[in-house]
DRENKENU-775891 format. One record per atom (N, C-alpha, C): residue in three letters; x, y, z. Coordinates in steps of 0.02 Angstrom, whole numbers, padded with zeros to 5 digits, always signed. Layout:
<recs>
ALAXYZ;...
</recs>
This chain:
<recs>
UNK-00029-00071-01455;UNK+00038-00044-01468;UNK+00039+00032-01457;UNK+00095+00049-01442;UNK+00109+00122-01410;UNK+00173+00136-01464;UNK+00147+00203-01500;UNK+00194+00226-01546;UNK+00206+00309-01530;UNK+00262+00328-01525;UNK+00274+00390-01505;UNK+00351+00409-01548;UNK+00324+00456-01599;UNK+00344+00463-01665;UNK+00373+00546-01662;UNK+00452+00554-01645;UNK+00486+00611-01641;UNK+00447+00657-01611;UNK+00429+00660-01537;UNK+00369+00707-01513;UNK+00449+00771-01477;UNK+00418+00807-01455;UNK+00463+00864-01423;UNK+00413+00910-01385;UNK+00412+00918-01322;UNK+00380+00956-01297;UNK+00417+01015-01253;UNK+00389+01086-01266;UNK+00427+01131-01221;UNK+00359+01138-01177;UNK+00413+01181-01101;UNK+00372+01216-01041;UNK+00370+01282-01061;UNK+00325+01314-01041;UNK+00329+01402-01041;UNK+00356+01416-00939;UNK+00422+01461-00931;UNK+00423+01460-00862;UNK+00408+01533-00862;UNK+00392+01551-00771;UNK+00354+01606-00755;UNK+00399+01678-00778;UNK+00476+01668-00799;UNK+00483+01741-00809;UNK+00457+01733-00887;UNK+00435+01682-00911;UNK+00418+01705-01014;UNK+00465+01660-01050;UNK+00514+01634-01004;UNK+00565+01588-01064;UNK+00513+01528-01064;UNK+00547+01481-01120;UNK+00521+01408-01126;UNK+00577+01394-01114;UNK+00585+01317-01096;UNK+00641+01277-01106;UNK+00608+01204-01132;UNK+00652+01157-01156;UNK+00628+01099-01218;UNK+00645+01063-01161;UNK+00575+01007-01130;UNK+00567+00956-01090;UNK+00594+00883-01127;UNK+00581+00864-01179;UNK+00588+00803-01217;UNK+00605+00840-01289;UNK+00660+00812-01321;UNK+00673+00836-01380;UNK+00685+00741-01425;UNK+00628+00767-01477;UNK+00634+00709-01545;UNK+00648+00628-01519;UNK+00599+00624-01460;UNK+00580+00563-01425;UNK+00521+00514-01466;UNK+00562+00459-01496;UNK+00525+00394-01534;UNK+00542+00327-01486;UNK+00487+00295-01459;UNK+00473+00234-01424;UNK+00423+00215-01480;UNK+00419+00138-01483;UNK+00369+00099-01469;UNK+00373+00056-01434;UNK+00303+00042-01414;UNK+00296-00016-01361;UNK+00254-00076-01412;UNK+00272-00129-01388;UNK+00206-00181-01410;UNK+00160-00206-01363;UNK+00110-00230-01385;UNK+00059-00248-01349;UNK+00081-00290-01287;UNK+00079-00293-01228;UNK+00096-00350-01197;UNK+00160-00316-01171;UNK+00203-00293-01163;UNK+00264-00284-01157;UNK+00269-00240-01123;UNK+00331-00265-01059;UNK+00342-00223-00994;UNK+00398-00176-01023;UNK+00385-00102-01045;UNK+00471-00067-01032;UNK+00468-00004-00989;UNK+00537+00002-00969;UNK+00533+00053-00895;UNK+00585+00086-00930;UNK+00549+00174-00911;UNK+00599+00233-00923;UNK+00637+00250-00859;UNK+00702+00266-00873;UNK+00744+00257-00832;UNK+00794+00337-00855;UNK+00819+00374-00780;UNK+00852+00430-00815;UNK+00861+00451-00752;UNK+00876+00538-00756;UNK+00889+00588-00712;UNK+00845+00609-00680;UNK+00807+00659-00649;UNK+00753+00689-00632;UNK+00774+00730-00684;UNK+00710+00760-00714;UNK+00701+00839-00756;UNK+00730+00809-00809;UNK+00726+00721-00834;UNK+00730+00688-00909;UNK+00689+00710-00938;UNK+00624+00714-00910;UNK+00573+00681-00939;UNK+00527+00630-00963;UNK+00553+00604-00916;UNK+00533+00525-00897;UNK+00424+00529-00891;UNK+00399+00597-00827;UNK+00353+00580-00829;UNK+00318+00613-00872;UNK+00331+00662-00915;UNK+00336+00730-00966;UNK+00301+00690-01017;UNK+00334+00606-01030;UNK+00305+00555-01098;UNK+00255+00509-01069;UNK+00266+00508-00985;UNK+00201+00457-00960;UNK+00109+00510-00972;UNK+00121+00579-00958;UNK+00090+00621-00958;UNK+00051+00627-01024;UNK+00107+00626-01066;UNK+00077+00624-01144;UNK+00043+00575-01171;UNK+00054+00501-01175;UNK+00023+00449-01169;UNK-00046+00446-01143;UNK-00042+00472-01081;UNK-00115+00473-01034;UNK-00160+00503-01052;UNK-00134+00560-01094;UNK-00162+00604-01127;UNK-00179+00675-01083;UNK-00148+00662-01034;UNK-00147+00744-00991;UNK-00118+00819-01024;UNK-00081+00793-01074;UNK-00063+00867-01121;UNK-00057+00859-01172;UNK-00103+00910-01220;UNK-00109+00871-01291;UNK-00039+00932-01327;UNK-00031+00965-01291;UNK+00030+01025-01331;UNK+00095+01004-01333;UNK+00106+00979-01383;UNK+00181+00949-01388;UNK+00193+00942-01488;UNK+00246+00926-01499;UNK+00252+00914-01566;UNK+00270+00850-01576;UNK+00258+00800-01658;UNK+00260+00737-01663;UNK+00188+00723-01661;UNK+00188+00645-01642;UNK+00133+00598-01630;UNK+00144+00540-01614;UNK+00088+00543-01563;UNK+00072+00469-01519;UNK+00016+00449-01522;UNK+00022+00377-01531;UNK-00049+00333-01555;UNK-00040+00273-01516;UNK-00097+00251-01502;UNK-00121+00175-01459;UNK-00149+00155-01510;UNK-00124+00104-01535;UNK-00178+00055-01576;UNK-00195+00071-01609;UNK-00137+00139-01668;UNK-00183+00167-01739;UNK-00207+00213-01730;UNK-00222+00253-01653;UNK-00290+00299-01647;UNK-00240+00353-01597;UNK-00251+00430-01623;UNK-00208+00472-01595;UNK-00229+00485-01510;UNK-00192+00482-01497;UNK-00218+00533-01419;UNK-00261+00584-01423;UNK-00300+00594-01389;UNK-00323+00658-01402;UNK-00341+00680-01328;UNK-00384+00622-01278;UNK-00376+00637-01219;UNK-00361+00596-01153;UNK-00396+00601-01096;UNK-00355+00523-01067;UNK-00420+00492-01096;UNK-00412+00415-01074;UNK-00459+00373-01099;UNK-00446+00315-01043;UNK-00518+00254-01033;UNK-00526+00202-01012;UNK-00477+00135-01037;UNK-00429+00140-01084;UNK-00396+00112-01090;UNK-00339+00122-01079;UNK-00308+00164-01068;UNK-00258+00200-01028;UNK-00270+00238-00945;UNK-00236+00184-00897;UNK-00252+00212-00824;UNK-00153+00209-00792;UNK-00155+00262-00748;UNK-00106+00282-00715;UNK-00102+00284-00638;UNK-00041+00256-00616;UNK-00044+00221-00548;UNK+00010+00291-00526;UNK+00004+00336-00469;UNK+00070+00393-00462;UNK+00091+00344-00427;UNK+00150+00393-00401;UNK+00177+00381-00326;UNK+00147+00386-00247;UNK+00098+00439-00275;UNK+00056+00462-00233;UNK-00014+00398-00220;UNK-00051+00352-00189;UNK-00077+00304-00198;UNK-00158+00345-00212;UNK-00152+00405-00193;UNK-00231+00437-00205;UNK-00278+00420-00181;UNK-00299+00370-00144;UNK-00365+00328-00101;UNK-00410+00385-00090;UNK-00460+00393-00062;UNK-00494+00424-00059;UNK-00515+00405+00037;UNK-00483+00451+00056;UNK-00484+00435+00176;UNK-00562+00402+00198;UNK-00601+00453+00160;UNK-00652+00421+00191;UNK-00695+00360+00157;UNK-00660+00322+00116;UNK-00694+00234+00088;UNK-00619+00198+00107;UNK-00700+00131+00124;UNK-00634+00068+00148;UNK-00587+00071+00062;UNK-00558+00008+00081;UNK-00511-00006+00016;UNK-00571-00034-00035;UNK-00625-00082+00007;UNK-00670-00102-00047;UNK-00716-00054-00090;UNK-00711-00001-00038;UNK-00747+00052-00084;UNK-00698+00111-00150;UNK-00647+00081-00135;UNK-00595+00148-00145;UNK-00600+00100-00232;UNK-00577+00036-00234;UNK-00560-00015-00267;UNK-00627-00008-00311;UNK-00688-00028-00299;UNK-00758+00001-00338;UNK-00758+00052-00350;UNK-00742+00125-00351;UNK-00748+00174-00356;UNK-00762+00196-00439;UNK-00716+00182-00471;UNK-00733+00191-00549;UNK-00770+00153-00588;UNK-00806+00091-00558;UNK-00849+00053-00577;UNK-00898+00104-00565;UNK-00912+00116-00519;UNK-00961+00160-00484;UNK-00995+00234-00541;UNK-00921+00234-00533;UNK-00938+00308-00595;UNK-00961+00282-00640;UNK-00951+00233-00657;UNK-00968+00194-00758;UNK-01050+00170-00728;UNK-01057+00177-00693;UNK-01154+00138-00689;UNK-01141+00073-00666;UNK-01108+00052-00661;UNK-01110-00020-00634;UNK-01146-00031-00547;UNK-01185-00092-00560;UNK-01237-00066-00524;UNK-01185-00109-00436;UNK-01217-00093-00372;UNK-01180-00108-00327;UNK-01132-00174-00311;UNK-01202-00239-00310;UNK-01194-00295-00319;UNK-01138-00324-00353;UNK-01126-00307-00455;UNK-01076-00323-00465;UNK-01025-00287-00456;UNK-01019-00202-00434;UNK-00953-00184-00422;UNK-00911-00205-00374;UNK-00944-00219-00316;UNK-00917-00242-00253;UNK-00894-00324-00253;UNK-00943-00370-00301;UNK-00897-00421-00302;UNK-00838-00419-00350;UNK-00855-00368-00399;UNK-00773-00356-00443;UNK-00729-00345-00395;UNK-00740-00305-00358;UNK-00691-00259-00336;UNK-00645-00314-00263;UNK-00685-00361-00233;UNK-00687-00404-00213;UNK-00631-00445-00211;UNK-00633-00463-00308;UNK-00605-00532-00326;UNK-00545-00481-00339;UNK-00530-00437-00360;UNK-00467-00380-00389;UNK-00456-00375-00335;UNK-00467-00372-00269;UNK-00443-00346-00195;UNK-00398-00412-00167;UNK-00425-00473-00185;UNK-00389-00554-00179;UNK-00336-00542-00230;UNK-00355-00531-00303;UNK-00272-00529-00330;UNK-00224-00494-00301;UNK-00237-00425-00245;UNK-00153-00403-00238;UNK-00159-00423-00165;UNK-00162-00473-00125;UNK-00185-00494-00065;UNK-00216-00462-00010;UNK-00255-00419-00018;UNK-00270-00399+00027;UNK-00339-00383+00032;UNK-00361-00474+00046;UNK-00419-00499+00061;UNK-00446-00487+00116;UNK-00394-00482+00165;UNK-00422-00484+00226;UNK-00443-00403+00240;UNK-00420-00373+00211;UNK-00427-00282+00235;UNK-00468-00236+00195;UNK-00496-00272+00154;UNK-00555-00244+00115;UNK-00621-00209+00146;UNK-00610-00207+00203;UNK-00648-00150+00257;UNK-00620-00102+00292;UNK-00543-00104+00282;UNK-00511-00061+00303;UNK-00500+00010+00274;UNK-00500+00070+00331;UNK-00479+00135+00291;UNK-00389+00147+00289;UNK-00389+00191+00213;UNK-00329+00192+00213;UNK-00271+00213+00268;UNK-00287+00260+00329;UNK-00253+00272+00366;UNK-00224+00202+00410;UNK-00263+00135+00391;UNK-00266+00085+00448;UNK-00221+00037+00421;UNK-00193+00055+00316;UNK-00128+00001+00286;UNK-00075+00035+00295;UNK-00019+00002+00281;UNK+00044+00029+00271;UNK+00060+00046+00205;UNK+00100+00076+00193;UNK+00136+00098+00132;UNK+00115+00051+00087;UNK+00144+00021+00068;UNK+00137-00060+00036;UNK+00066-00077+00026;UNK+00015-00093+00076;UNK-00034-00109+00062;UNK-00079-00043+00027;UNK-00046+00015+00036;UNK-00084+00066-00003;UNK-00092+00053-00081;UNK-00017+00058-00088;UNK-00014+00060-00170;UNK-00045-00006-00159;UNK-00036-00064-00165;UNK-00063-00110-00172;UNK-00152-00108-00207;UNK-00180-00052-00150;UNK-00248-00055-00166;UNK-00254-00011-00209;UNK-00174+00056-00222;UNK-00208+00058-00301;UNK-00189+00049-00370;UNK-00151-00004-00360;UNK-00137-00046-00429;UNK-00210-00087-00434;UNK-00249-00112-00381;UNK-00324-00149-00394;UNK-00366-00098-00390;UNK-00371-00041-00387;UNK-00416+00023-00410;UNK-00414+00024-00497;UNK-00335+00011-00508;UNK-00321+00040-00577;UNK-00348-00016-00636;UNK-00320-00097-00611;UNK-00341-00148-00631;UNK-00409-00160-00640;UNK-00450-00146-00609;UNK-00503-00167-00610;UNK-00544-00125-00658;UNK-00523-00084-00697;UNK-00568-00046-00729;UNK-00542-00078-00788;UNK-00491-00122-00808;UNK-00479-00170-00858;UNK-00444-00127-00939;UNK-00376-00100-00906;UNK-00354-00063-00958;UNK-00305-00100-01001;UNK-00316-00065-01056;UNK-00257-00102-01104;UNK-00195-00070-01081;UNK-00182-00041-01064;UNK-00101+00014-01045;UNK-00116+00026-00960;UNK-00063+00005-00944;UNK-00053+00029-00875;UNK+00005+00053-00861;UNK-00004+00158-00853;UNK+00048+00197-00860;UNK+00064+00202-00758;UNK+00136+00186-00747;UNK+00157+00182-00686;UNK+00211+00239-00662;UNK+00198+00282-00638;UNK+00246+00338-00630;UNK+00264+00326-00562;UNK+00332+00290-00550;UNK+00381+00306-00482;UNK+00342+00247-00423;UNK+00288+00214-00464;UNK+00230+00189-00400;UNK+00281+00153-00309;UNK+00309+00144-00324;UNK+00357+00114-00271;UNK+00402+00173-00233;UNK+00431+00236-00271;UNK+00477+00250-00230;UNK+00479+00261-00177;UNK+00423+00301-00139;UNK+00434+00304-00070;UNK+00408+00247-00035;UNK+00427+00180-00045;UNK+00440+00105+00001;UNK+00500+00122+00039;UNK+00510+00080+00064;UNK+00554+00055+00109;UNK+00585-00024+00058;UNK+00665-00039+00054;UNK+00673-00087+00008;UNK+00631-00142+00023;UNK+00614-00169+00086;UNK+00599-00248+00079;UNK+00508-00248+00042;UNK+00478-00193+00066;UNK+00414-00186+00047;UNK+00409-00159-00042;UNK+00452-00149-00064;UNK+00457-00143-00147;UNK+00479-00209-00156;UNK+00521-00242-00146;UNK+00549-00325-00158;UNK+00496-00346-00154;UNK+00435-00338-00097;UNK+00367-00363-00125;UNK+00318-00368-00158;UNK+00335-00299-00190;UNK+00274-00291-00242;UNK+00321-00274-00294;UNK+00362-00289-00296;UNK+00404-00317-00352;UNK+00380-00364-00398;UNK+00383-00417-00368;UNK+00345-00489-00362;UNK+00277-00489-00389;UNK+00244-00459-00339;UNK+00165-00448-00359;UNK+00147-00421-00419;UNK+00187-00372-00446;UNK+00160-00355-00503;UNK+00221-00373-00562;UNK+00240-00391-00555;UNK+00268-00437-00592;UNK+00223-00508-00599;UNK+00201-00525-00552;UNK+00135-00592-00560;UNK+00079-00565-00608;UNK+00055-00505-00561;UNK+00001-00471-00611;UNK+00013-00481-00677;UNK+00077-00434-00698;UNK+00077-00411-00777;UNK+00069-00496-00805;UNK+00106-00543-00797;UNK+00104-00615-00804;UNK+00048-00644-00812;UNK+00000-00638-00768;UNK-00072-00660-00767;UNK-00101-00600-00833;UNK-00106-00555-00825;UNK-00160-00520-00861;UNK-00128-00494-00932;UNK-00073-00500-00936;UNK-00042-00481-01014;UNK-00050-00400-01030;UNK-00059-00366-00979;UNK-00066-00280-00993;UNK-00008-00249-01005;UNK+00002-00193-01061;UNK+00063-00157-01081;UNK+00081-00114-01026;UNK+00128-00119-00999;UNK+00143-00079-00931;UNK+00187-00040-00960;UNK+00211+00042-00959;UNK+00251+00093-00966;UNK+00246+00103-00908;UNK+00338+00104-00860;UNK+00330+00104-00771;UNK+00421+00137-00786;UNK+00381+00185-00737;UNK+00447+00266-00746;UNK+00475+00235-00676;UNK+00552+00278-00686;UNK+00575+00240-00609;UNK+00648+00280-00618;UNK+00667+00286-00556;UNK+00755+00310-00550;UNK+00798+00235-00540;UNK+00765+00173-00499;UNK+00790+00129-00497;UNK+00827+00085-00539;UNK+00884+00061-00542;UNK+00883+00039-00604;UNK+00879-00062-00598;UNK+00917-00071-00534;UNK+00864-00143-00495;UNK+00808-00173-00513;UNK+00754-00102-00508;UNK+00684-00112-00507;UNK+00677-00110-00583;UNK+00698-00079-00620;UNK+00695-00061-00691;UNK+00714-00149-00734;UNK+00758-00163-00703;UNK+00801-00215-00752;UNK+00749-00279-00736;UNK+00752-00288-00659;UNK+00707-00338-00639;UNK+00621-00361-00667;UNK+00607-00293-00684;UNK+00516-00276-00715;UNK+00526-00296-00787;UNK+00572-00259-00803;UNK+00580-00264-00882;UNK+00575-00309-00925;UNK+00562-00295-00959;UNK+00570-00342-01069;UNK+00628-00291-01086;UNK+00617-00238-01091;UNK+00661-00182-01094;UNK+00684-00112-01061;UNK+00749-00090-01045;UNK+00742-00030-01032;UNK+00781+00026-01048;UNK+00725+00095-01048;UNK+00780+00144-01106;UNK+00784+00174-01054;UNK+00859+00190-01061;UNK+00883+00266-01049;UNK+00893+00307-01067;UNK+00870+00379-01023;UNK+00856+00437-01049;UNK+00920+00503-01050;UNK+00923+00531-01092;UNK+00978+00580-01078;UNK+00968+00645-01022;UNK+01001+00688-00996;UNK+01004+00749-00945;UNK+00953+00775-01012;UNK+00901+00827-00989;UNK+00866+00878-01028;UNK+00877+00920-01070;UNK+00871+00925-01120;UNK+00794+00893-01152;UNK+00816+00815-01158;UNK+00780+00770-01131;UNK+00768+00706-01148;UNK+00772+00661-01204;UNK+00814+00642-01228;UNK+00796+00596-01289;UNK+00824+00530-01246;UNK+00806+00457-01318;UNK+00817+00398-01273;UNK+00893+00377-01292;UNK+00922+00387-01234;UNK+00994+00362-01243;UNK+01014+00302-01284;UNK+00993+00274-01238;UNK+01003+00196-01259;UNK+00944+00151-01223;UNK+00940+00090-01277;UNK+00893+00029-01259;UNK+00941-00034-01246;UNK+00878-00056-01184;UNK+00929-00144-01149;UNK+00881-00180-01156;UNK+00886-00236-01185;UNK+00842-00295-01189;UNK+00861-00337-01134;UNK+00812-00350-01056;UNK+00830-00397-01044;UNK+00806-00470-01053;UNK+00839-00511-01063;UNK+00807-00579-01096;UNK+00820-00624-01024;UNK+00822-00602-01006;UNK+00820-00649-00905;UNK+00759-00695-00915;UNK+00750-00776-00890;UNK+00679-00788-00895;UNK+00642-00789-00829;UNK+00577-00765-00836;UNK+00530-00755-00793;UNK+00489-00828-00765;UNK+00469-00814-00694;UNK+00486-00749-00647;UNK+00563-00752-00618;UNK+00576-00681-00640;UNK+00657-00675-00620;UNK+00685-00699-00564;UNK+00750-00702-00553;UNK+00774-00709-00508;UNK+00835-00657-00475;UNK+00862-00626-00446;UNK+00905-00568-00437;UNK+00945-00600-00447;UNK+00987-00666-00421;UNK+01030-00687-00430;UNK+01064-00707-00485;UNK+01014-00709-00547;UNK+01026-00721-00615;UNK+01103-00668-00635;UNK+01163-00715-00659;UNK+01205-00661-00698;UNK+01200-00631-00754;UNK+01126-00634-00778;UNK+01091-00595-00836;UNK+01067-00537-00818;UNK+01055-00543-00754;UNK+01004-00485-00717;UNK+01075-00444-00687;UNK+01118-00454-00669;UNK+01166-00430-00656;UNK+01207-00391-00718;UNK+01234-00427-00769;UNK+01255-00426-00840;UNK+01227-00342-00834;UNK+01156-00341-00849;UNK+01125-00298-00890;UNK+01125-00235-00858;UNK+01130-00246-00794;UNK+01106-00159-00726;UNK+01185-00159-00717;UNK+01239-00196-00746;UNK+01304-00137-00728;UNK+01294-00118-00805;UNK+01293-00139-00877;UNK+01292-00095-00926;UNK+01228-00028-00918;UNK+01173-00051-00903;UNK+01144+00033-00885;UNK+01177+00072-00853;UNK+01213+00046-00798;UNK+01253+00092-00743;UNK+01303+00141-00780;UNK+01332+00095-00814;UNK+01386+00113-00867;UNK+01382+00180-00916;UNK+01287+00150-00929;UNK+01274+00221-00988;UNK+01225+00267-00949;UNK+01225+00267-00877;UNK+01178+00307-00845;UNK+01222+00347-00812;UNK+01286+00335-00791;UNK+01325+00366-00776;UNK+01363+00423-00787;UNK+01372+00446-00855;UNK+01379+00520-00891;UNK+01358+00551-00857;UNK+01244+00515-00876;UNK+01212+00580-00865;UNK+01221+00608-00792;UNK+01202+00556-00749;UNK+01217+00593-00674;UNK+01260+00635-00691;UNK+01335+00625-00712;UNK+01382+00686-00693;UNK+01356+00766-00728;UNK+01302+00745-00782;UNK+01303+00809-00817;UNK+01264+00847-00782;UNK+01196+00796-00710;UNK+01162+00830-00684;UNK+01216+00864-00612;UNK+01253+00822-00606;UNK+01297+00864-00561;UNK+01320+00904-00542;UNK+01346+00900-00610;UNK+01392+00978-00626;UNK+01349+01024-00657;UNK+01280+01005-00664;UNK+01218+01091-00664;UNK+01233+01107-00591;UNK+01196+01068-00560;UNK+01172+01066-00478;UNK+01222+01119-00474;UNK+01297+01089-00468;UNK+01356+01106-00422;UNK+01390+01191-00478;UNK+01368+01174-00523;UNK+01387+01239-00566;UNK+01459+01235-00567;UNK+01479+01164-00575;UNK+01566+01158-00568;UNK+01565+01120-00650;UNK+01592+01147-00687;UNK+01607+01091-00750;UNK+01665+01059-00739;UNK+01700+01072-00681;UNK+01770+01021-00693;UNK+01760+00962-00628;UNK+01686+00969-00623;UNK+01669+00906-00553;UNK+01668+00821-00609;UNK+01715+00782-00588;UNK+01726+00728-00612;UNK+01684+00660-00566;UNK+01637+00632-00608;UNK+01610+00580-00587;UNK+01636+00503-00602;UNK+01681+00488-00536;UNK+01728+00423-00567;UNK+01692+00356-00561;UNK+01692+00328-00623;UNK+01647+00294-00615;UNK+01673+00221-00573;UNK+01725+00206-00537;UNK+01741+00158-00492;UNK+01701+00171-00423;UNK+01683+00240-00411;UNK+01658+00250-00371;UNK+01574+00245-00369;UNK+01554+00252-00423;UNK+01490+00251-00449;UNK+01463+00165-00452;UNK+01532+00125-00485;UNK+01515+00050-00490;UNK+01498+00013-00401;UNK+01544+00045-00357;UNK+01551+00030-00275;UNK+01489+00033-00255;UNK+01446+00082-00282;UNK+01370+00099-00251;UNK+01318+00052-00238;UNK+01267+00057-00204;UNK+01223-00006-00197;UNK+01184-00010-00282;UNK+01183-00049-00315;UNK+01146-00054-00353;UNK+01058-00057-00350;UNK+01046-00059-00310;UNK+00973-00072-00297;UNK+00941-00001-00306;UNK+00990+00058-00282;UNK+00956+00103-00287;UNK+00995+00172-00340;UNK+01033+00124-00375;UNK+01066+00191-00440;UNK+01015+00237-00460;UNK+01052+00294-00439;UNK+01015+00361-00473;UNK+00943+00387-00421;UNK+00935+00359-00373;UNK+00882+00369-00309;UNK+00912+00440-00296;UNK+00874+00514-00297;UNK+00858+00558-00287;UNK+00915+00604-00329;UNK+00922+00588-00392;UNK+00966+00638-00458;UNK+00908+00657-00477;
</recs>
C-alpha cells in the first residue's frame, strides 16, 4: 500500500523565488491496484511519481509503502519514463538482464530470466536485436520487461506511451493491461490521456492547475479486460472531461495572459476523446 499523507512540495527557481509544486496532496493506493494521475502539465503529476520513487526526499507530509517511510529509491519501487532508456550498445536481451546483472545474478540464470520476461511482452523473436533495429513500441515494450523483471512491488509509470503513435499505444494498452492482470503489481501510471487513463484504471484522480492538489476521484468499475465500447468506459471519460475542463481553461488563460479567454465546453466535448488534454 502507498500512503501519501498531506505532502506539499516547493521548487527553488533561478532568480531565488520558490513556487509550491503540489500543495496538501493525500492518495492512497492499495496493494494491487491500477490508479492513473491525470491533469495539466506543471500539476504535478510527475513531482508525486518522483516522490514515491524516492528521487526527492525534500518535501513536507509523508509517504510510506507498506508502513515504511521513503527514504530512498528502492528495489521495490521501479519506474518506466517516457524516455525507454535502453542502453544502444546491448541487444534487448542484454538491456532486459541488465539489473539482474548488477544484483550478482550469475549469467546462466539472468539470461534465461530475462528470456522468459522478453516472451511476456512479445518480443521473442528480437531478443538479439539492438535498440536502433525496434520501433517505438517495441522499445518501451523492452522496457516495461527491463522493469518487470527485477520483480517490483510498485510499478511507477510516467507518460510511458506518449510519444506512440495511437494504434501502437492501443497495443500496449492491452499488453499491460494483461501484465498488471497476470502479475497483480500496484501500478501508479501518470498520463495527459484521459482514454488511456479511464481504460488502465481501477481509478482516476484529477489534478488541479498548480500547485496540484487532487481534484477529484473516478472509480471505474468497467469489467476487465475492458472493452472501449463499454458505455461505462464512455460514462466515466466524459465526467473527467467535465471536471478536467476548468483546469485547461485556467492553464489557458496563464499561457494566453487573457483572463477573459472562455473555454466552452461544447467545444471541448466535440474533441477527440482519445487524446483530452495531449500537450496542456
Amino acid at each position: 500500500m502507498i500512503v501519501i499523507d498531506h505532502v506539499s512540495k516547493q521548487f527553488q527557481q533561478r532568480d531565488g523565488n520558490r513556487f509550491k509544486a503540489i500543495d496538501d496532496v493525500s492518495i492512497t493506493i492499495k496493494e494491487g491496484e491500477f490508479v492513473s494521475l491525470l491533469g495539466p502539465s506543471g500539476c504535478g503529476k510527475s513531482t508525486i511519481l518522483n516522490l514515491i520513487a524516492g528521487f526527492d526526499r525534500q518535501y513536507e507530509g509523508t509517504i510510506g509503502v507498506n508502513g515504511e517511510s521513503i527514504k530512498t529509491p528502492g528495489p521495490d519501487r521501479v519506474v518506466v519514463f517516457q524516455e525507454h532508456g535502453l542502453f544502444p550498445w546491448l541487444t534487448v536481451l542484454e538491456n532486459v538482464a541488465f539489473g539482474l546483472k548488477q544484483q550478482g545474478v550469475g549469467k546462466k540464470e539472468r539470461l534465461e530470466r530475462a528470456r522468459e520476461q522478453i516472451r511476456y511482452v512479445h518480443l521473442g523473436k528480437f531478443a538479439d536485436r539492438y535498440p536502433h533495429e525496434l520501433s517505438g513500441g517495441m522499445k518501451q515494450r523492452a522496457a516495461i520487461a527491463r522493469a518487470l523483471i527485477m520483480n517490483p512491488k510498485i510499478l511507477l509509470m510516467d507518460e510511458p506511451f506518449a510519444a506512440l503513435d495511437e494504434q501502437t499505444r492501443l497495443v500496449l494498452h492491452k499488453e499491460l493491461e494483461d501484465i498488471w492482470m497476470r502479475t497483480g503489481k500496484t501500478i501508479l501510471f501518470i498520463t495527459h490521456n484521459i482514454r488511456e487513463a479511464v481504460m488502465l484504471s481501477d481509478r482516476v484522480l484529477v489534478m488541479s492547475t498548480r500547485p496540484g492538489t487532487i481534484k477529484k476521484e473516478f472509480t471505474v468499475q468497467a469489467a476487465r479486460p475492458r472493452d472501449s465500447a463499454d458505455p461505462l468506459i464512455h460514462h466515466v471519460e466524459r465526467s473527467v472531461m467535465d471536471c478536467l475542463a476548468d483546469e485547461m481553461e485556467k492553464v489557458i488563460k496563464e499561457e494566453m495572459d487573457d483572463d477573459n479567454y472562455s473555454f466552452k465546453k461544447n467545444d471541448f466535448h466535440n474533441r477527440d476523446i482519445s487524446d483530452m488534454g495531449g500537450g496542456i
